[in-house]
C-alpha positions in Angstrom: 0.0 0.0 0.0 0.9 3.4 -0.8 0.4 7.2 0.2 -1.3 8.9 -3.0 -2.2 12.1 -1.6 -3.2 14.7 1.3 -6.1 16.8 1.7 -6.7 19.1 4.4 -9.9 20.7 5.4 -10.8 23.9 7.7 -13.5 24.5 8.5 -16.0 26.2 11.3 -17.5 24.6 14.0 -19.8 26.5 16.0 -17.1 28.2 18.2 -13.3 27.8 16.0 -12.3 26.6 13.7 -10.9 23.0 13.3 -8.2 21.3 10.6 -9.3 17.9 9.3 -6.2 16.1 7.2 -7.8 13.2 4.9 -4.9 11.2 3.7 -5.5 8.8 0.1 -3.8 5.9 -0.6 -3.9 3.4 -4.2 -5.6 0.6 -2.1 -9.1 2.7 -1.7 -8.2 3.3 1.9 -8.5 6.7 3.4 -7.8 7.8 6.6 -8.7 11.0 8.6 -6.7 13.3 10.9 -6.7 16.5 12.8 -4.5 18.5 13.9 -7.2 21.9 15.0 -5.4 24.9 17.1 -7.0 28.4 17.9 -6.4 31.0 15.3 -3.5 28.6 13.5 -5.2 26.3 11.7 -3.4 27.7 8.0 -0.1 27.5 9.5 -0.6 24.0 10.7 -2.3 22.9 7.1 0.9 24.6 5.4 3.3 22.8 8.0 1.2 19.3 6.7 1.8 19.9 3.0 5.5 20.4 3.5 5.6 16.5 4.7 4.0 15.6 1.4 7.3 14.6 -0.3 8.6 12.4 2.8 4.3 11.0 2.7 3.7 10.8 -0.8 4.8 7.0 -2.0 5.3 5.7 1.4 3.8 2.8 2.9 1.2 3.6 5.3 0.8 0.4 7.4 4.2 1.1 8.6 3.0 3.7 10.7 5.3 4.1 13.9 8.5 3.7 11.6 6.9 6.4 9.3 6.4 9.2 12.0 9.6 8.7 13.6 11.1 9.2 10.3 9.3 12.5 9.9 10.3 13.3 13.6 13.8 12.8 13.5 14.5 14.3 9.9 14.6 17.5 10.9 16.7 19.7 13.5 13.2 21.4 14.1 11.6 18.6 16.7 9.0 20.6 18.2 6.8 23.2 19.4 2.7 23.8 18.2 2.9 23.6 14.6 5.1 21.1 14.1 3.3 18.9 17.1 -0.1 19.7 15.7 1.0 18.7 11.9 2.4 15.6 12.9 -0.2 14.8 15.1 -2.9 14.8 12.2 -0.2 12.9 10.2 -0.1 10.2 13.0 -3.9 9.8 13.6 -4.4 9.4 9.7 -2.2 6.6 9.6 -3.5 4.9 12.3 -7.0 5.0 11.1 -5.7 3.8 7.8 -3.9 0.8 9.7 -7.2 0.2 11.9 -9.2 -0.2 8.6 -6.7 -1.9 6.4 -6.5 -4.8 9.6 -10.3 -4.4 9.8 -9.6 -3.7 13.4 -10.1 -0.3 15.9 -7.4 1.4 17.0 -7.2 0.8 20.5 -7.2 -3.0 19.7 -3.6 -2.3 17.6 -3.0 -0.9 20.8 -3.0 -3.9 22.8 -6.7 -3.6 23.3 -8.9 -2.3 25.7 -8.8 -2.3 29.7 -12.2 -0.5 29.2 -15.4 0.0 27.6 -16.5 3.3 28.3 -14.3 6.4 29.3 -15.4 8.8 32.1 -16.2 12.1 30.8 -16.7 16.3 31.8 -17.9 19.2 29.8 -17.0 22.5 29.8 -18.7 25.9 31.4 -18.0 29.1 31.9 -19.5 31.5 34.9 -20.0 35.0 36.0 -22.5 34.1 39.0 -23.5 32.0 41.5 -26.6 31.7 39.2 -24.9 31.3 35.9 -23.3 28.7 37.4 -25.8 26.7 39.5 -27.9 27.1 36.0 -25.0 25.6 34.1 -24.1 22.6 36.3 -28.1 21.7 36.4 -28.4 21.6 32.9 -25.0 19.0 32.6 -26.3 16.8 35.5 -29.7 16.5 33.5 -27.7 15.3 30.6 -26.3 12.7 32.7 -23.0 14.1 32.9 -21.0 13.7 36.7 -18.3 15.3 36.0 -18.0 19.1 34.8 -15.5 21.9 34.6 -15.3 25.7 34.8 -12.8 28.4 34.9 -12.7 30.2 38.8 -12.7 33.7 38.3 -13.4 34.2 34.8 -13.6 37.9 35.4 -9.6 37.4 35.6 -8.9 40.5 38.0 -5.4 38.0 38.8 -3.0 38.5 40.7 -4.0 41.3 43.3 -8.1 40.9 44.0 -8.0 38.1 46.5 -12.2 38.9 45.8 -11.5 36.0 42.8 -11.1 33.4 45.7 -14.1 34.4 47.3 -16.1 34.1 44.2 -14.8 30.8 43.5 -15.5 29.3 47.1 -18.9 31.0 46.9 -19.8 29.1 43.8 -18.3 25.8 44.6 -19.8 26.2 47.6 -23.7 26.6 45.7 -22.9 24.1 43.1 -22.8 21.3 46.0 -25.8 22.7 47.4 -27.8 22.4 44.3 -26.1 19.2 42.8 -25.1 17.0 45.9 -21.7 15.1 46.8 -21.5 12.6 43.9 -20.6 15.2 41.3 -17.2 16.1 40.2 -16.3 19.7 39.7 -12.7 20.0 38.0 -11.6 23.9 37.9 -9.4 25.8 35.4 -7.1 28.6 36.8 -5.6 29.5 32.8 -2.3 29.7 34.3 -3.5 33.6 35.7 -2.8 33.2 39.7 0.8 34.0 41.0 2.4 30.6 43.2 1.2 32.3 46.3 -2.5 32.8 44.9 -2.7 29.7 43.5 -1.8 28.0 46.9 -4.5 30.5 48.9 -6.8 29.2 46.1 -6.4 26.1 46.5 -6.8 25.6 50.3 -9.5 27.6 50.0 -10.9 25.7 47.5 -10.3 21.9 49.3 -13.5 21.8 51.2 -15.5 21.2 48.5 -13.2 18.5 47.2 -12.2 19.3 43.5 -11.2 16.7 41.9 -8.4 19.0 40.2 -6.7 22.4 40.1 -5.8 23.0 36.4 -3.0 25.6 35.1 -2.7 27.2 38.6 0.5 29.2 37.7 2.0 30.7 34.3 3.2 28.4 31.8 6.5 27.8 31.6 7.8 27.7 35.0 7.9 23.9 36.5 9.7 25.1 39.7 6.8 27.4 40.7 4.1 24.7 39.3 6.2 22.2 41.7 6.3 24.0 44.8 2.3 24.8 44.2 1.8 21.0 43.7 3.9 20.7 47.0 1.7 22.9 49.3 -2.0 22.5 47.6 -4.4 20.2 49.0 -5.9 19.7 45.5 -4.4 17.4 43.5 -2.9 19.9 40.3 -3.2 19.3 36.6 -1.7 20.9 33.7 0.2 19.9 30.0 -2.1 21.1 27.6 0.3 23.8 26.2 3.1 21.2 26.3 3.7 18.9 23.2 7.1 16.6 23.4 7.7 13.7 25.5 10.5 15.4 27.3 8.7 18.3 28.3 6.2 15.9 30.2 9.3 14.2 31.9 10.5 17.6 33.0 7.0 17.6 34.9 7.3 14.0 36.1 10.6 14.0 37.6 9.7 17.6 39.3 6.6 15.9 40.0 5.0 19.2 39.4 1.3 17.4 38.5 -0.6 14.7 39.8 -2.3 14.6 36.7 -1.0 15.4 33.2 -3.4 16.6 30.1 -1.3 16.2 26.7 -4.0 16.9 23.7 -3.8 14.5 20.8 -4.0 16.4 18.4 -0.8 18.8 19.4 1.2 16.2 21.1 2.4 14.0 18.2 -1.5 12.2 17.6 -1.6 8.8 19.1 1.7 7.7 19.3 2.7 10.5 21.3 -0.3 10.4 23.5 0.2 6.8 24.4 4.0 7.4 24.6 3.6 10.2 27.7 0.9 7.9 29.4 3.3 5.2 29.8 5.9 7.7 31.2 3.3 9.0 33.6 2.2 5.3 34.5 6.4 5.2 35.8 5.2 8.2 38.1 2.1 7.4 39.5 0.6 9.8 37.7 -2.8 10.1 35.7 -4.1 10.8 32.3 -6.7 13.3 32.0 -6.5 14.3 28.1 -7.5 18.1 26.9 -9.4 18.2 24.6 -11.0 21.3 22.6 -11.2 19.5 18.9 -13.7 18.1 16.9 -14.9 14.3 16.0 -11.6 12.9 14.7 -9.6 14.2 17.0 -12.0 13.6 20.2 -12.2 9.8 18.8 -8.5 9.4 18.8 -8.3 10.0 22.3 -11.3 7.7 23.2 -8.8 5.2 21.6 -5.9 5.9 23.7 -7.9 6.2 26.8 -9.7 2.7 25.9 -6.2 1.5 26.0 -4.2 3.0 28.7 -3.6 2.1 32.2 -4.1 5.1 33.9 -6.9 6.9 32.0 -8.6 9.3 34.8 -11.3 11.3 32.6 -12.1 12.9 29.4 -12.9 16.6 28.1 -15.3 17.0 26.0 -18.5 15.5 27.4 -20.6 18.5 26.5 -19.3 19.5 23.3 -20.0 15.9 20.8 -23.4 16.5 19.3 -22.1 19.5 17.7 -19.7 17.5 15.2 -22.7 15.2 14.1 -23.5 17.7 10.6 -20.3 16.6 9.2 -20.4 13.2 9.6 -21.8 10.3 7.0 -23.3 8.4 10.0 -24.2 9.5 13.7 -21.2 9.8 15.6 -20.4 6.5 17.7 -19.3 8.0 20.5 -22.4 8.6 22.7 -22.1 10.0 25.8 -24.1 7.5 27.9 -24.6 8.5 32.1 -21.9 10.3 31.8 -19.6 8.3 29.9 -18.3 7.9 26.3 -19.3 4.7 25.1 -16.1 2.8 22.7 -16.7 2.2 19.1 -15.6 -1.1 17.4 -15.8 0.2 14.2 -12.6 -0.4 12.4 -9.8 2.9 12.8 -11.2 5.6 14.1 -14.8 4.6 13.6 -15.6 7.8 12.6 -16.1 8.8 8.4 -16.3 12.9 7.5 -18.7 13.9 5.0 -16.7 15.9 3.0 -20.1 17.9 1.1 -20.8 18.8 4.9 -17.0 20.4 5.1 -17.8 22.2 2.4 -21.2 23.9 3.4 -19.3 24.7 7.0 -16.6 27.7 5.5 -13.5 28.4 8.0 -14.4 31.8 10.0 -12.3 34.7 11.3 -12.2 33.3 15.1 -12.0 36.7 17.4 -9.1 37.0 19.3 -10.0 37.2 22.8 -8.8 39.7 24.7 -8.3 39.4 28.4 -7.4 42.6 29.8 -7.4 44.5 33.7 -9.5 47.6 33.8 -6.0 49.6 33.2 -5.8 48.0 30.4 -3.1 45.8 30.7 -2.5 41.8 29.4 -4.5 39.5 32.4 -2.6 36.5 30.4 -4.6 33.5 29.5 
């Protein structure tokens, strides 16, 4: 079998946009990709189509030796684009594998250790209300598990009033939705060490089952000496794509829970490669997860086959991808959990008339800003 060509696809999806790769090959068999990222998604199609050459010809079915080939070419190894591109590169190929074998994916992983994966959706508040309003609705989907941002009004790192907030809604969200539901809680990496400590203890009455991002990216000392002193178990590795950067966490044991995306952290292989190295550490896999169908399924997969799967994001967000697909999307969140697919790959096939009628949009760039005006990060 052979690589014949490479399509990629942008296009808009309620909220962003998202980057869909479709790779041919002379034996009929196509597989699907993504490789989505916030306001990027042309740079990351570009950084695709300049792997054609080493792609084009090449025998799919040898996946792993084909992405390590594209990996270690090049003096560039890392960073978002490169990790995005290659990610959709590696999920293609793996659904094209899955079907050629007439198998899933997470059985070419060594099969699966479960059946259905735990999952959270996503929120956002401003109130008490807002957010009693938001977790009700979840629940009454069946969902157990959800996730919001503390302090969205981001007045970081001087109003200790964003604490108080925070406790004041935790506090009404076990009022109105009882013990047995999980609230997880996203900082954005906006609190200072010292915040995200006061935050935390404050917080660990109501029993989170994680802090996320609780200091500025980029600094594993200060992320370390949170995870040290907070009673809250902490989370973080969305912005991080290699391998080594997640062992820089591990050995600093800066996390109790790491949260590489799929589709930025070199697809499936790389996913599956930093859970094992977590798995050394004790530590869990909680993949992030902000992408659409193909690359939300190739995380199920993963998680289906991994040891030390915790939970998955993107519980509240599946329905949305169902106008693209050629069949109802297999992945049914069911009490709360994603239900696994034996569908061969992926499972999942694109409708590629539906791309079309979906055009990519101009995304807004957000800006987070103090009343002064100045940057209040992200």
């Amino acid at each position: 079998m052979k690589i014949t060509g490479l399509q990629t696809y942008t296009f808009w999806r309620g909220t962003r946009n998202a980057l869909l790769l479709k790779m041919e090959t002379d034996a009929g068999i196509h597989g699907w990709g993504e490789g989505s990222m916030e306001w990027m998604e042309d740079v990351v199609a570009a950084a695709i189509h300049n792997y054609r050459e080493l792609l084009i010809g090449r025998n799919p079915l040898e996946n792993l030796s084909l992405v390590d080939d594209l990996t270690r070419r090049f003096p560039w190894k890392g960073g978002p684009i490169l990790g995005s591109a290659l990610s959709a590169i590696d999920i293609a190929l793996w659904d094209i594998v899955g079907k050629a074998r007439e198998a899933p994916v997470y059985e070419l992983l060594g099969g699966a250790r479960r059946r259905k994966m735990w999952a959270y959706a996503n929120y956002t508040f401003l109130d008490v209300d807002e957010a009693v309003r938001q977790a009700q609705h979840w629940t009454g989907q069946g969902l157990t598990a959800m996730k919001a941002n503390p302090a969205e009004q981001r007045r970081w790192p001087w109003d200790l009033r964003a604490i108080d907030e925070t406790v004041a809604v935790l506090a009404a969200l076990r009022e109105a939705t009882g013990p047995h539901v999980d609230y997880l809680l996203d900082a954005h990496g906006s609190p200072t060490p010292l915040l995200a400590v006061a935050l935390a203890e404050a917080i660990a009455p109501y029993r989170p089952m994680f802090l996320e991002e609780p200091t500025q990216w980029g600094d594993v000392g200060a992320l370390a000496e949170v995870a040290q002193k907070s009673p809250v178990p902490i989370a973080t590795g969305e912005k991080l794509m290699a391998l080594t950067e997640f062992r820089e966490l591990c050995d600093a044991r800066a996390a109790a829970i790491l949260q590489p995306d799929v589709c930025h952290a070199y697809g499936i292989t790389g996913l599956r490669r930093i859970a094992e190295l977590a798995e050394l550490y004790q530590l869990w896999i909680a993949p992030h997860n902000a992408n659409g169908p193909v690359g939300t399924a190739a995380a199920l997969h993963v998680d289906a086959a991994i040891h030390n799967f915790l939970i998955q994001e993107g519980g509240g967000n599946y329905r949305e991808f169902f106008s693209i697909l050629q069949e109802p999307y297999p992945y049914e969140v069911v009490d709360g959990y994603f239900e696994l697919s034996g569908r061969p790959g992926l499972g999942v096939e694109v409708d590629e008339a539906a791309l079309a009628a979906l055009p990519p949009q101009r995304m807004p760039i957000r800006q987070y800003r103090h009343e002064d005006g100045s940057w209040s990060g992200w």
